[in-house]
C-alpha positions in Angstrom: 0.0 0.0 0.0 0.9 3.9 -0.4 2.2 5.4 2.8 -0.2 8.4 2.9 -4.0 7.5 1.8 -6.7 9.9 1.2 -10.1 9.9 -0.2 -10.0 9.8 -3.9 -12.8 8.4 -6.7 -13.7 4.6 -6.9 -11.6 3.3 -10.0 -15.0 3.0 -12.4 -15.2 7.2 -11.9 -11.5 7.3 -12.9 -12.1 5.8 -15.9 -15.1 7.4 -16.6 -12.9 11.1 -15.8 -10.2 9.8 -18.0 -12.6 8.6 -21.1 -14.2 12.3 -20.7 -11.2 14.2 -21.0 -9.0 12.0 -23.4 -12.2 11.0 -25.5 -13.0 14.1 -27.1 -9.0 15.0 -28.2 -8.4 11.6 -29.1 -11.3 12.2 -31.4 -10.1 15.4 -33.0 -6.7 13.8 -33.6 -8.0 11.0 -35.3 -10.0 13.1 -37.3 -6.7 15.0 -38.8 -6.3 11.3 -40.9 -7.2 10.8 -43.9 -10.2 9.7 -45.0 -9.8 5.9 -45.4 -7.9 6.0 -42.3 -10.2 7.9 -40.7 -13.0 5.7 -41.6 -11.4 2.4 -40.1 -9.7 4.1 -36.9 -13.3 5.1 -36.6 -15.2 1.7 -36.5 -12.1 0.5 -34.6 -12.6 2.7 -31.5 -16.4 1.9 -31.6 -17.4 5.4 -32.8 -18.5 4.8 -36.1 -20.4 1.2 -37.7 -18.7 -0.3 -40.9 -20.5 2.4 -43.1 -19.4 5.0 -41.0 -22.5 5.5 -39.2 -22.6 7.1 -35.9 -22.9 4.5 -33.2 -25.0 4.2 -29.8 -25.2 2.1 -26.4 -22.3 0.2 -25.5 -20.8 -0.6 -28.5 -19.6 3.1 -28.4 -17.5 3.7 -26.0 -14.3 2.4 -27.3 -11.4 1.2 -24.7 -11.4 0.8 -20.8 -9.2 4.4 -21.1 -6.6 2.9 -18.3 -3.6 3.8 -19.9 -5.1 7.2 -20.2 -5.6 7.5 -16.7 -2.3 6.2 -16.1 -0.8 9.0 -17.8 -3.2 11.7 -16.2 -2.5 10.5 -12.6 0.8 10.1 -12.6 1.3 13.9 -13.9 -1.3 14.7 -11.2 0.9 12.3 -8.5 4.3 14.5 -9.0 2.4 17.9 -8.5 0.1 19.1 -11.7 -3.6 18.6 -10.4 -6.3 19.6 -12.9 -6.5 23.1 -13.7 -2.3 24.0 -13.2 -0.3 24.0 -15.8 3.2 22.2 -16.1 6.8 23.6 -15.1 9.0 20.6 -16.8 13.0 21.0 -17.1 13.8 20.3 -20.5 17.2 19.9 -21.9 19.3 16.7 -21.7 21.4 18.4 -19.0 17.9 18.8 -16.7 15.8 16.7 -14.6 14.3 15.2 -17.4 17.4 14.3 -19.8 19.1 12.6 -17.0 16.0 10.4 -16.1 15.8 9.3 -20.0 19.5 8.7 -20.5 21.0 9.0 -23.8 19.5 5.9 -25.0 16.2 5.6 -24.1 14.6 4.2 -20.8 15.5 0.7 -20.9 18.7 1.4 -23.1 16.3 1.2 -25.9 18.0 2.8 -29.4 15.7 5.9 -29.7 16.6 6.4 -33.3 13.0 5.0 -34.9 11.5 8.2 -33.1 13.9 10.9 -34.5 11.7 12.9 -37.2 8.0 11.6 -35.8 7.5 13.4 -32.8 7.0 17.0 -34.6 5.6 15.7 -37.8 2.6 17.7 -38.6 1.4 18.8 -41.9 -2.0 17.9 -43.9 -3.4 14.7 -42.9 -6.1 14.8 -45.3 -8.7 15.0 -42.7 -11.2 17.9 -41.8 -9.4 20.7 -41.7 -6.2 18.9 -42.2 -4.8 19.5 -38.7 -1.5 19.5 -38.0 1.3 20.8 -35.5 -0.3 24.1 -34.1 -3.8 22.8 -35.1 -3.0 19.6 -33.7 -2.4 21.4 -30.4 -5.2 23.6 -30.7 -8.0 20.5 -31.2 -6.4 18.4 -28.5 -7.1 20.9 -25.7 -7.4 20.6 -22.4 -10.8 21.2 -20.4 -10.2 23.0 -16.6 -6.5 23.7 -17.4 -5.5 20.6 -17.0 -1.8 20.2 -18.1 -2.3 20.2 -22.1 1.5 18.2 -22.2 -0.2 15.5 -20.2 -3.3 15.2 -22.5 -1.0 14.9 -25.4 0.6 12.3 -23.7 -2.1 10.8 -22.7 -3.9 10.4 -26.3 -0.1 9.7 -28.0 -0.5 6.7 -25.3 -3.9 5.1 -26.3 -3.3 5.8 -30.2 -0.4 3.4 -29.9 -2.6 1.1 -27.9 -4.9 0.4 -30.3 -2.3 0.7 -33.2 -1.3 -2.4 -31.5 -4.7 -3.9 -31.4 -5.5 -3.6 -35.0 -2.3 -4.8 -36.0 -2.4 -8.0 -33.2 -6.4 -9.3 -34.6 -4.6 -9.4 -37.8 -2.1 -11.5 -36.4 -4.1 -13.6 -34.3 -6.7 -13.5 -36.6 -9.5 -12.4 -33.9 -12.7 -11.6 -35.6 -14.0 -10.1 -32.6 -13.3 -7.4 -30.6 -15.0 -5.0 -28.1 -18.1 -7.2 -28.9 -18.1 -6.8 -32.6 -16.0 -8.2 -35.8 -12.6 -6.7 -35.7 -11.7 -4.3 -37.9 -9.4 -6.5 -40.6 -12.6 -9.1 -40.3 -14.4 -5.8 -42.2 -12.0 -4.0 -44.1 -9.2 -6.4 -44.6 -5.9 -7.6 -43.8 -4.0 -4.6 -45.3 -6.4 -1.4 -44.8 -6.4 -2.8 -40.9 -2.3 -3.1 -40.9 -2.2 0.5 -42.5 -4.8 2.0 -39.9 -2.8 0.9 -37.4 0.3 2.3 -38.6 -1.5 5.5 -39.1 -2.6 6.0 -35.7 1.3 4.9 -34.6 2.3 7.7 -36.6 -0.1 10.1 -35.5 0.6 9.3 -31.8 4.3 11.0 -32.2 2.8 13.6 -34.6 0.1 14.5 -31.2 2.9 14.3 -28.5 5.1 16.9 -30.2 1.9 19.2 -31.1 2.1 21.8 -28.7 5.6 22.5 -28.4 5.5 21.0 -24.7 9.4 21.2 -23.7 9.5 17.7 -22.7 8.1 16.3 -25.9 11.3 15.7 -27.3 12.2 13.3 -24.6 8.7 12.2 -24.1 9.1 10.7 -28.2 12.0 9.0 -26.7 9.9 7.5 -23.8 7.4 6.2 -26.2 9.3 5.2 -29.0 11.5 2.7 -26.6 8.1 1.5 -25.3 6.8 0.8 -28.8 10.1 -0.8 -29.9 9.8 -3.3 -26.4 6.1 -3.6 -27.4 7.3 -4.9 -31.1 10.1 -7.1 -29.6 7.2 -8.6 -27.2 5.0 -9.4 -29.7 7.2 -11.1 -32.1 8.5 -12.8 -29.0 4.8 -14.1 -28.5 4.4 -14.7 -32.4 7.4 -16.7 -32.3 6.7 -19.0 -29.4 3.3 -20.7 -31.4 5.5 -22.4 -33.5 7.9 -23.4 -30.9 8.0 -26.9 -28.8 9.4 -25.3 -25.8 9.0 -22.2 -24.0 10.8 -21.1 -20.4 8.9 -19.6 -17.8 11.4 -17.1 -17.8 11.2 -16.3 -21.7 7.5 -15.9 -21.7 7.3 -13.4 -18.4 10.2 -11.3 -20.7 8.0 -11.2 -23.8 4.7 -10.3 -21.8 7.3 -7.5 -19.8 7.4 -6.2 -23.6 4.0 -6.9 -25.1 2.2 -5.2 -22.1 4.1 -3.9 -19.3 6.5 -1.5 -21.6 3.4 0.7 -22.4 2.0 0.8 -19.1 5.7 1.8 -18.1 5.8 4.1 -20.9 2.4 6.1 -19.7 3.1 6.7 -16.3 6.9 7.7 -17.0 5.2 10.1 -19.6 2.7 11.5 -17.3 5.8 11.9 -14.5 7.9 13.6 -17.3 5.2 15.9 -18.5 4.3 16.9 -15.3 7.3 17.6 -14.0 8.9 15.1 -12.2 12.2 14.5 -11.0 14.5 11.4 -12.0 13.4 9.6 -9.1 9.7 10.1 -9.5 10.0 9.3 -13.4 11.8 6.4 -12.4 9.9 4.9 -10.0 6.5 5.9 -11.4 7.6 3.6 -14.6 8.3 0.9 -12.1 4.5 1.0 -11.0 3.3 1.2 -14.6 5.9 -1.7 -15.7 5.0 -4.5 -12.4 1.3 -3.2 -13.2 1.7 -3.7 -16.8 3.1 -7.5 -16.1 0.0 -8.1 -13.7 -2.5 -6.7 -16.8 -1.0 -9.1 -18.7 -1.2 -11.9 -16.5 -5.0 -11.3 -15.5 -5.5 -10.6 -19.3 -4.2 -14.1 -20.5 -6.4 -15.9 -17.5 -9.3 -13.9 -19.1 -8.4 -15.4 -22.1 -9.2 -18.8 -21.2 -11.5 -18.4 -18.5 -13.2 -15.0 -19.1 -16.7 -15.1 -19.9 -17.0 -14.0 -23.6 -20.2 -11.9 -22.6 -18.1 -9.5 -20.5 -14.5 -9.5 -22.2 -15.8 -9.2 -25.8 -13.3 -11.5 -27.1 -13.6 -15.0 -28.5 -14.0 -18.1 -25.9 -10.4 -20.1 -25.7 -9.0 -17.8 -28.8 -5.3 -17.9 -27.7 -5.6 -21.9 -26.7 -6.8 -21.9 -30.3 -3.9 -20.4 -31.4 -1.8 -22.8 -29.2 -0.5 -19.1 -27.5 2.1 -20.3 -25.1 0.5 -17.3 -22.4 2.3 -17.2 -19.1 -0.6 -19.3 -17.5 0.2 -22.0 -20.4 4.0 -21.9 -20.1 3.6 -22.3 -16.5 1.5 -25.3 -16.9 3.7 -26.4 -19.1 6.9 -26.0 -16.6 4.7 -27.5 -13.9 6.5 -30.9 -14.5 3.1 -32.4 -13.7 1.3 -35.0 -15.2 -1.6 -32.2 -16.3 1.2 -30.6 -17.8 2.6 -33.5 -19.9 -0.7 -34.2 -21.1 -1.0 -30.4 -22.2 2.4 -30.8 -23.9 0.7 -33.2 -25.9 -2.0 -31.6 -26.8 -0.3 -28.7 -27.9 1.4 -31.1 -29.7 -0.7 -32.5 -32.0 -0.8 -31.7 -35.9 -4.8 -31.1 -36.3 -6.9 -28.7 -35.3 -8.1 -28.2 -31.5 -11.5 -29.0 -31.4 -14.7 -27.3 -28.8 -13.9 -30.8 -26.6 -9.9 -30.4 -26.7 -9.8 -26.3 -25.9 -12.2 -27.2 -22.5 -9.9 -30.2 -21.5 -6.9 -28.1 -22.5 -8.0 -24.8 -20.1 -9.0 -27.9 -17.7 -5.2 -29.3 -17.4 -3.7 -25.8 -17.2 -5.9 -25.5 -14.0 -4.5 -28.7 -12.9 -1.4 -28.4 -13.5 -1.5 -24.7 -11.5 -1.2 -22.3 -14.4 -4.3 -20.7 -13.0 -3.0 -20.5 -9.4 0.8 -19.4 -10.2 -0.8 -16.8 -12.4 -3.2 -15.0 -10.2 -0.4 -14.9 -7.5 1.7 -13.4 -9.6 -0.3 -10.9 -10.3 -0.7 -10.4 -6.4 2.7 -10.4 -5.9 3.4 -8.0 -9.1 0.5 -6.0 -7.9 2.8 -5.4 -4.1 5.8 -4.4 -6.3 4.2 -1.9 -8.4 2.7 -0.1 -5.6 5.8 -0.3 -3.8 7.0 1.8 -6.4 4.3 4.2 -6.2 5.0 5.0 -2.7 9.0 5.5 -3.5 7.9 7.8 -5.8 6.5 10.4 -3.0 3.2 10.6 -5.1 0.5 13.7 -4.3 -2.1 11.7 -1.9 -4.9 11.7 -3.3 -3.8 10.6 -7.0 -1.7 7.6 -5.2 -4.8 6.7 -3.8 -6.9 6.5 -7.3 -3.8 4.8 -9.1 -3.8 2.1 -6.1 -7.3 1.7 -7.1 -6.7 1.4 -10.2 -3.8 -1.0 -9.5 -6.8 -3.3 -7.6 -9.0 -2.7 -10.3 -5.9 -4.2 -13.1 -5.6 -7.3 -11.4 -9.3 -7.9 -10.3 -11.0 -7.2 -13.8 -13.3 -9.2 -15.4 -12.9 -7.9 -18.8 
C-alpha cells in the first residue's frame, strides 16, 4: 500500500474522468487522418459502424481508457492537479534528460522516433490539422496540463495501433463485442490503420511545443520498440515446442508492461517530475503492466466472452504459449505433460480439446501461479508508487486502479 492515503474516486469514476477528458482529443486527432484511415480508426474505437454511421449504447464507447488515466494520474501524482499548468525542465542536462539517458529508458536505441514526434502537416482529414492545429483540437478542459493530455492520447493511439495490428495477427474476428476491424476492411487497410494512428501518436505528442516532448518521443518510442520485440516474441513462441517460464514473463514485460511503463513515465515527465519520481512511477506502470498481462491471459481462457468481448479459448486456439500456459507447461506435472501433448498435436483443436486443454492448465496450477503473480506483481508496483512520493490523493486512485488491473473481469 501507499504510505499516505486519502479519499480519492472509486476506480470506475477514474475511468469514466479519463474517457471524458482523453475521449474528445483523441477524437479530434483522429479526425486529422485521412479519410480511409479515418473511416477504419473510426469503426475501430467503436465510434462509427462499418459504413461509417454514428454508433450508440455500449458498442460506443471504445477502450477501458486505463492507460489514459495512467498517464493523467501520474502527472497529477508528481504535482500538476487539474486546472495547473506544467513547469518541466527540459534539456538533456535537466531533470528530465538525465531520467531518459541518452539511449532511451530501458537502453532502448531511440533512433526510430527521430523525425515523428513534430511531424505535422495535412493529414487529409477535416481541416487537415497538424502541429499548431493539432495542439489547438487536442485541448485541455479546466487547465489541466495540455502536455499530459498529449501524452495521454499519443498513449492510447499506440494502444490500439497495436490492437489492430495483433487481430490481424491472431486472426480475432471479434473485438470490443463486434467483428474486428481487418474481419471488415481487410488484412492490409487494418495493418495500414494501425500504422497511421502509430504515426499520428508521435505527430500528437510533439503538437504543442510541450518542452518535454522531445524526450517524451524518446519514452514512447523505446516503449513501442519493447512492445514490437514482445510481440514477435509471442508470435514466435506458437510455433515453438518449448518455452521457459522465464522467456515468456520477458515477452509479456514487452508486449504489455512497456506501455504501461511508458504512460506513467510520460505523465511523470510531463508533469514535471524529478529522475526519481519518473523512475519509479515507470516501475509502478511496468510490475502493473506485467499483472494486466497476466490477469488478461487468464481472461483469455477463463473470461466469460459476454463481459471481455473476445472469442471463448481464442489464444488456446492459437496454441498461445501465455504465461498461464508456459507455466503449466513447466509445472513438471502430469496435467502438464498431457498439455504438452495436446499442444502437440498436428490437427486442429476441437470445442472438446480447448475445455480439457483450459482444464489441465488448471490442474497443472497455471491458473494458481498466475493469479499470484499478479498479487505479488500488484505489491511491487505499488511499492514503487509509494517511493515515488506521489501527491495523496492521485496515489490513492492509481492504487485503485492497480486493484481494479488485477481484479478485472474484462
Amino acid at each position: 500500500m501507499t504510505k499516505v492515503m486519502t479519499t480519492g474516486r472509486p476506480a470506475h469514476e477514474v475511468l469514466a474522468w479519463s474517457r471524458d477528458l482523453a475521449g474528445p482529443a483523441l477524437r479530434s486527432a483522429v479526425e486529422t487522418l485521412p479519410a480511409s484511415m479515418r473511416r477504419i480508426a473510426g469503426y475501430h474505437f467503436g465510434w462509427q459502424d462499418e459504413h461509417g454511421h454514428p454508433t450508440t449504447g455500449s458498442g460506443s464507447g471504445g477502450g477501458k481508457a486505463i492507460r489514459p488515466a495512467l498517464v493523467l494520474l501520474s502527472a497529477e501524482a508528481v504535482g500538476v492537479p487539474t486546472g495547473t499548468p506544467s513547469a518541466v525542465p527540459a534539456g538533456p542536462g535537466g531533470p528530465v534528460g538525465s531520467a531518459i539517458g541518452p539511449s532511451g529508458p530501458n537502453g532502448s536505441s531511440s533512433s526510430g522516433t527521430s523525425g515523428t514526434s513534430g511531424a505535422s502537416g495535412d493529414h487529409g482529414g477535416s481541416g487537415g490539422a497538424g502541429g499548431a492545429g493539432l495542439g489547438a483540437a487536442l485541448g485541455a478542459p479546466g487547465g489541466l496540463n495540455l502536455g499530459a493530455m498529449s501524452a495521454a492520447v499519443a498513449v492510447e493511439l499506440v494502444h490500439n495501433f497495436s490492437l489492430l495490428h495483433d487481430d490481424v495477427m491472431d486472426g480475432d474476428v471479434t473485438r470490443r463485442h463486434r467483428p474486428t476491424a481487418w474481419s471488415v476492411f481487410g488484412v492490409s487497410a487494418a495493418i495500414l490503420a494501425g500504422d497511421a494512428l502509430l504515426t499520428l501518436a508521435f505527430d500528437v505528442l510533439g503538437a504543442d511545443g510541450h518542452p518535454a516532448a522531445p524526450d517524451g518521443a524518446r519514452v514512447l518510442g523505446a516503449a513501442v520498440l519493447d512492445l514490437v520485440e514482445g510481440q514477435s516474441a509471442d508470435t514466435a513462441f506458437e510455433a515453438r515446442a518449448e518455452v521457459s517460464l522465464p522467456e515468456c514473463v520477458s515477452m509479456a514485460e514487452g508486449k504489455t508492461g512497456a506501455l504501461l511503463g511508458g504512460a506513467c513515465a510520460l505523465g511523470a515527465l510531463f508533469g514535471g517530475g524529478t529522475p526519481e519520481q519518473i523512475e519509479h512511477l515507470r516501475g509502478f506502470g511496468d510490475r502493473l503492466g506485467l499483472a494486466f498481462q497476466l490477469v488478461d491471459d487468464l481472461l483469455g481462457i477463463w473470461g466469460d466472452p459476454a463481459v471481455t468481448g473476445k472469442p471463448v479459448y481464442s489464444d488456446l486456439r492459437n496454441r498461445k504459449k501465455s504465461l498461464p500456459v508456459v507455466a503449466a507447461l513447466a509445472s513438471g506435472t502430469p496435467a502438464g505433460d498431457e498439455l504438452a501433448a495436446l499442444y502437440r498435436r498436428d490437427q486442429e483443436l476441437t470445442g472438446p480439446d480447448l475445455v480439457h486443454a483450459a482444464e489441465l492448465i488448471e490442474a497443472a496450477g497455471g491458473r494458481a501461479w498466475s493469479q499470484s503473480r499478479a498479487d505479488d506483481l500488484l505489491v511491487e508496483a505499488l511499492g514503487h508508487l509509494t517511493s515515488a512520493d506521489p501527491v495523496p490523493r492521485a496515489a490513492t486512485e492509481l492504487t485503485t486502479l492497480a486493484h481494479l488491473v488485477t481484479h478485472r473481469d474484462h
